[in-house]
C-alpha beads as a LAMMPS data file, in Angstrom:
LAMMPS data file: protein, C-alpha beads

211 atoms
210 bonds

1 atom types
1 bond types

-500.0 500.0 xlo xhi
-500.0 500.0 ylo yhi
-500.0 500.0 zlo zhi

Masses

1 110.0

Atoms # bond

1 1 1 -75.006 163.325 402.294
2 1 1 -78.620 164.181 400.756
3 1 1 -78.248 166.390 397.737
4 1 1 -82.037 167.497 397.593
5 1 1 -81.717 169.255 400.701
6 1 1 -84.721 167.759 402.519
7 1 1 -85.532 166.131 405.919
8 1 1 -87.232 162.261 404.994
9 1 1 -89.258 161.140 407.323
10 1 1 -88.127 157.335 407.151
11 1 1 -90.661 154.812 408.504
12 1 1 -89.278 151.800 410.694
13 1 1 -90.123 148.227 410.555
14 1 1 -90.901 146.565 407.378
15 1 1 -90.884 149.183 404.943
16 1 1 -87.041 150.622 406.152
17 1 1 -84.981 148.483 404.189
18 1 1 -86.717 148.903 401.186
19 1 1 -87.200 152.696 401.493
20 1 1 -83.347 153.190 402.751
21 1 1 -82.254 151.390 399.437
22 1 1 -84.852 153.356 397.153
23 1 1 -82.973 156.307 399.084
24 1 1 -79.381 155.187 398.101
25 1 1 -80.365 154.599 394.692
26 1 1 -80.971 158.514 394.412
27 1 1 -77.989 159.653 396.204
28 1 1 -78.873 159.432 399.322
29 1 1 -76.375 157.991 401.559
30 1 1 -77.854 156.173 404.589
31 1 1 -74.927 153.855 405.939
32 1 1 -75.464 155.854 409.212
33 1 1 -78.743 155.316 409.162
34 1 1 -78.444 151.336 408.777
35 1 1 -75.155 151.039 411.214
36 1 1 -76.834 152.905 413.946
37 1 1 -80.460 150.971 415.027
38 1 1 -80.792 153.206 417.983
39 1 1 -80.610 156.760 417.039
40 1 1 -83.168 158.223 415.336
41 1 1 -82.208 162.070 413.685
42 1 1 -79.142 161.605 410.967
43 1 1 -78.642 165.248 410.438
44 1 1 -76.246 164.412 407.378
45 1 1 -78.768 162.447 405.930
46 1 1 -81.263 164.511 406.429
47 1 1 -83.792 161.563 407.657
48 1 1 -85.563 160.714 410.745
49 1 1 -86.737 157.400 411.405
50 1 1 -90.210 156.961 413.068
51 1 1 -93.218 154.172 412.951
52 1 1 -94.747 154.544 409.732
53 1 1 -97.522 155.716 411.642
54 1 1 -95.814 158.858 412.766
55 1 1 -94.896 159.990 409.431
56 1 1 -98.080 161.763 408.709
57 1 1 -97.995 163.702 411.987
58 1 1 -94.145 164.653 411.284
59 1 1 -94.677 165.601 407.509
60 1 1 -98.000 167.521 408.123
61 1 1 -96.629 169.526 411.410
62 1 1 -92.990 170.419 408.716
63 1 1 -90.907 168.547 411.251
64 1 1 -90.439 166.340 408.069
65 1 1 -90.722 167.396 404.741
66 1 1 -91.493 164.748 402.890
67 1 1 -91.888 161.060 404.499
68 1 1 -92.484 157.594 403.130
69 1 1 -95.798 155.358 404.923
70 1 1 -98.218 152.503 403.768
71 1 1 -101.297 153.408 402.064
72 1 1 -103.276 152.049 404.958
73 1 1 -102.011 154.713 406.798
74 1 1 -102.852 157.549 404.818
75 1 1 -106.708 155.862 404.488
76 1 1 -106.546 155.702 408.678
77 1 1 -105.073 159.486 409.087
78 1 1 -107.178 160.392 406.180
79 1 1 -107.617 163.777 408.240
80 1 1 -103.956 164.476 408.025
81 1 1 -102.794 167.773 406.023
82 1 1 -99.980 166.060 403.643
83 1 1 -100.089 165.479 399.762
84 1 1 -99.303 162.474 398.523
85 1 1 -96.705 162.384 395.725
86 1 1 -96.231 158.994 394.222
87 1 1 -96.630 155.545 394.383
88 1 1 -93.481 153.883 395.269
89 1 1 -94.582 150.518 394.624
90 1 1 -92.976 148.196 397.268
91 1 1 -94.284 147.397 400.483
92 1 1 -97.630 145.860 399.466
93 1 1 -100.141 144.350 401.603
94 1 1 -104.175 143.972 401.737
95 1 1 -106.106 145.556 404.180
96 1 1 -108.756 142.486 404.974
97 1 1 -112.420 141.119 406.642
98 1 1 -111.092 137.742 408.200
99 1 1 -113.171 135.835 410.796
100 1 1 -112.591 132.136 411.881
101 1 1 -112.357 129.258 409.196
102 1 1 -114.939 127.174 408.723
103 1 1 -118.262 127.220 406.075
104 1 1 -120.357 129.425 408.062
105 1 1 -119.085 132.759 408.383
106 1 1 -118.977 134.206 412.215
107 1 1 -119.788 137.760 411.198
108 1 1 -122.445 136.865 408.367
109 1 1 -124.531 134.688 411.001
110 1 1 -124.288 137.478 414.035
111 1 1 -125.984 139.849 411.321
112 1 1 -128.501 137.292 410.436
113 1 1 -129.042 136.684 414.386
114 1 1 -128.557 140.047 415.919
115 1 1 -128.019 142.459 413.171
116 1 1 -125.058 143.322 413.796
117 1 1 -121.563 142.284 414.238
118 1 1 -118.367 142.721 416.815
119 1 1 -115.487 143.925 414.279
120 1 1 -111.780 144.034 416.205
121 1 1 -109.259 146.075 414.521
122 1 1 -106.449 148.791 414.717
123 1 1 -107.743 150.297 412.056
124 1 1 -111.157 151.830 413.492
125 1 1 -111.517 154.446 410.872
126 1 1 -111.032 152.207 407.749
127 1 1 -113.666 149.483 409.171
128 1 1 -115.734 152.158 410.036
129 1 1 -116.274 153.136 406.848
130 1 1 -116.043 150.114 404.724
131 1 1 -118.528 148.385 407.197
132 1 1 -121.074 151.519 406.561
133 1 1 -120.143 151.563 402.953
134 1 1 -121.489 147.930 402.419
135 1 1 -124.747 148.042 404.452
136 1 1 -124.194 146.446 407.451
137 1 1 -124.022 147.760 410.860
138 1 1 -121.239 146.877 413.462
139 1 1 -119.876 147.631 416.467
140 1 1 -115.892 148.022 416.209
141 1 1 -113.692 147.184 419.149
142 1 1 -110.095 148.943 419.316
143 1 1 -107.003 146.565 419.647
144 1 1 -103.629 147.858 419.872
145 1 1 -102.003 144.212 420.186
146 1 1 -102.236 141.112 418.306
147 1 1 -105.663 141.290 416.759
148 1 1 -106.057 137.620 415.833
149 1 1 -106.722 136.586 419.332
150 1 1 -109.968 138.757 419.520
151 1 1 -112.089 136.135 417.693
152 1 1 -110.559 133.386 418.783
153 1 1 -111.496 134.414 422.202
154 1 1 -115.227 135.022 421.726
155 1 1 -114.728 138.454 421.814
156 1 1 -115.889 139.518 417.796
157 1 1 -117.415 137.966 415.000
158 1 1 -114.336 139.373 412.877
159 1 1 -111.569 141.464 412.442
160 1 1 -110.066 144.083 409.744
161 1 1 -106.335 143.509 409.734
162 1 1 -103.638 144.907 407.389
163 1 1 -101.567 141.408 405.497
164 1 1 -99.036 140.936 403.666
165 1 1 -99.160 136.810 402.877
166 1 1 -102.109 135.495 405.301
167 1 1 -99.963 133.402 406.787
168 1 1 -100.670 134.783 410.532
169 1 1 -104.173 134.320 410.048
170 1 1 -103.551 130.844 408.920
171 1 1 -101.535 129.906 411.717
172 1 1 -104.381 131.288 414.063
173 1 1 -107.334 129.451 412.076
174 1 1 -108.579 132.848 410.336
175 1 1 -109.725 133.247 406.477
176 1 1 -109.786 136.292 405.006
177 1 1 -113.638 136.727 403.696
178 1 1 -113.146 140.192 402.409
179 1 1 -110.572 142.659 400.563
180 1 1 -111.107 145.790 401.511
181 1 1 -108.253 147.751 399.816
182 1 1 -104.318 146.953 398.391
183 1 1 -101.605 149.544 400.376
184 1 1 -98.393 150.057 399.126
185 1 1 -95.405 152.656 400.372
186 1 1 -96.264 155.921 399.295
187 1 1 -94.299 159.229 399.122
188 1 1 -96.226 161.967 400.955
189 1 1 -95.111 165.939 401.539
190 1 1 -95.894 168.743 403.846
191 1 1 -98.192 171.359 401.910
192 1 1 -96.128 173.855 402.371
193 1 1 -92.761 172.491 401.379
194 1 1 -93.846 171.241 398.171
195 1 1 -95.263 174.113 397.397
196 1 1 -91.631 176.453 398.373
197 1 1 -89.592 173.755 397.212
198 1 1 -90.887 172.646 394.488
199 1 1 -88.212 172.246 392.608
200 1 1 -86.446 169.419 395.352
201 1 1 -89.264 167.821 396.140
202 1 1 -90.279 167.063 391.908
203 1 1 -86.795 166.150 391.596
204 1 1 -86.877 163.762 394.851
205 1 1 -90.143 162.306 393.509
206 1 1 -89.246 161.608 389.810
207 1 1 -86.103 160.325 390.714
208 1 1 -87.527 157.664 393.153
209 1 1 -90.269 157.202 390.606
210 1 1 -87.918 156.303 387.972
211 1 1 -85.024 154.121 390.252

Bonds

1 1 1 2
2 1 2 3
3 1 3 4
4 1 4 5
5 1 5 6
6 1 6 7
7 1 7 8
8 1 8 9
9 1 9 10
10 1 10 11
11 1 11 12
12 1 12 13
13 1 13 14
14 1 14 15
15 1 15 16
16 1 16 17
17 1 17 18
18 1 18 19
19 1 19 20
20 1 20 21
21 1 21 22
22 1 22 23
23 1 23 24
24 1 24 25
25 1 25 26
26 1 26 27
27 1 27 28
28 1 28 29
29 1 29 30
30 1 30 31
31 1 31 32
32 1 32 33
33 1 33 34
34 1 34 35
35 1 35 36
36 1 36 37
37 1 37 38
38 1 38 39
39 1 39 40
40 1 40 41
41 1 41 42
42 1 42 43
43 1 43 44
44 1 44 45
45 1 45 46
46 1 46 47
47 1 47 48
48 1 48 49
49 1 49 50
50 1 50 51
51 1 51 52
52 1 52 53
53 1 53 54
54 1 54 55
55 1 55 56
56 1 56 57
57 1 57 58
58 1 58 59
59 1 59 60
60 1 60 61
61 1 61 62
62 1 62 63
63 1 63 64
64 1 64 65
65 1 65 66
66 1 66 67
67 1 67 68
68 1 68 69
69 1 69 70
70 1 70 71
71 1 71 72
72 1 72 73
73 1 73 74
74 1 74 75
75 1 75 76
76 1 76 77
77 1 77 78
78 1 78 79
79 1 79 80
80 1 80 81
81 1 81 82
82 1 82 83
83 1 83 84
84 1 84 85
85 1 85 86
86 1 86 87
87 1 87 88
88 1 88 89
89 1 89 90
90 1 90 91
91 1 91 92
92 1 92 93
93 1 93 94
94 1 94 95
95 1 95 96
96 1 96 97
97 1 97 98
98 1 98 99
99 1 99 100
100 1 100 101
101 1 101 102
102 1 102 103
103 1 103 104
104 1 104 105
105 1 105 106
106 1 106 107
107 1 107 108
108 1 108 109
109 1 109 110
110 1 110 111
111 1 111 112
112 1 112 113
113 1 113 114
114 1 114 115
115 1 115 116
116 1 116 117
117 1 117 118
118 1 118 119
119 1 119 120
120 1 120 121
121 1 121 122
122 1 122 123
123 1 123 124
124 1 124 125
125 1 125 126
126 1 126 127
127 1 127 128
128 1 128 129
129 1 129 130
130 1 130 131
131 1 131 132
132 1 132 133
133 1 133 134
134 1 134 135
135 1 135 136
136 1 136 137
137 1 137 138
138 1 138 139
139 1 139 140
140 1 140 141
141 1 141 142
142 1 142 143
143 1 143 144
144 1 144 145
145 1 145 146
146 1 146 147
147 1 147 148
148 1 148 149
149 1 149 150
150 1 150 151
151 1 151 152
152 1 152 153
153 1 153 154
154 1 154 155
155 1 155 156
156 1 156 157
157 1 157 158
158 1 158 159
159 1 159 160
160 1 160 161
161 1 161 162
162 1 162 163
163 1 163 164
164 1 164 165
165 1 165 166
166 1 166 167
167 1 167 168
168 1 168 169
169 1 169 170
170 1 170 171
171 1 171 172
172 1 172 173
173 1 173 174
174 1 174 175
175 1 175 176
176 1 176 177
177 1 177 178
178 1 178 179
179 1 179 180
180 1 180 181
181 1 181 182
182 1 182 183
183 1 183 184
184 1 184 185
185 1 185 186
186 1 186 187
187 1 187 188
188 1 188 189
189 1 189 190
190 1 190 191
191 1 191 192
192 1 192 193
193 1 193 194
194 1 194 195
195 1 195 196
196 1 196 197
197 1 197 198
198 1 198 199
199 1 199 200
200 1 200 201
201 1 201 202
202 1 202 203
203 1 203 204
204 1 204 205
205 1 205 206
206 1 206 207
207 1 207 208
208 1 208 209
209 1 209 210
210 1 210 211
């Protein structure tokens, strides 16, 4: 049952459980949803499940109406048509500058050296631009795997990397040197939808807002 009458766009991973029960909380029922790992359209529910990295493209083509993603997402598809509706709070992490421990930092010496610096990362766009922001000139190398073994390997200076605790860097010998930005799970919405259904989508929002 979904008694706003909207298709969510749920994201996958991490964030489900905690979006799934901010869902229930407004009526939503999603025991489908959370008995079934495998299937991904619950027509009842009116949710999809995706990676939160899908959720823009969904919400923005109207395959979704309204969708819930990381912050860091919306900063990476900062291109992406959607409008985003709320803070939802949970879900938080640090987009971060990390390089391997140790008193001299990799990345500050290469730009001493060379003037530049080798930046691994998933998240091309966000380095991109906090790199350019702050002065300093770097070549950025796309990883789609585990971007911790990229220094470790001699192949960059550094790497920007979403975190939640650090521990992952701290079990690979990384320190983070730099936060770049906090990301939370956010409540985005096609243009178009919350514009001719207004009235759901404000009442989907403040309801979430306020659970």
């Amino acid at each position: 049952m979904n008694p706003f009458g909207l298709r969510i766009a749920v994201p996958r991973g991490v964030m489900m459980g905690e979006t799934l029960d901010a869902l229930d909380r407004v009526g939503v029922d999603t025991r489908e949803v959370r008995e079934n790992d495998r299937k991904l359209l619950f027509d009842d529910a009116g949710i999809v499940t995706m990676r939160p990295s899908d959720v823009p493209t969904y919400v923005e083509s109207g395959a979704a109406d309204i969708g819930v993603t990381g912050k860091d997402v919306l900063m990476e598809q900062r291109t992406r048509d959607v409008v985003e509706l709320a803070d939802l709070g949970f879900g938080p992490c640090r987009m971060v500058l990390a390089s391997i421990a140790g008193d001299a930092d990799p990345a500050e010496e290469a730009l001493r050296r060379l003037g530049v610096m080798r930046v691994a990362t998933k998240y091309v766009t966000i380095a991109t631009r906090y790199l350019e922001a702050t002065g300093r000139q770097a070549e950025i190398v796309k990883v789609n795997g585990s971007v911790e073994l990229a220094p470790l390997t001699g192949m960059v200076d550094a790497i920007v990397d979403l975190t939640a605790t650090g521990t992952t860097l701290r079990e690979n010998g990384l320190v983070i040197r730099e936060e770049i930005a906090a990301s939370t799970a956010r409540l985005i919405a096609n243009p178009a939808t919350h514009r001719l259904k207004a009235e759901a989508v404000d009442r989907l929002r403040e309801a979430l807002v306020a659970g």
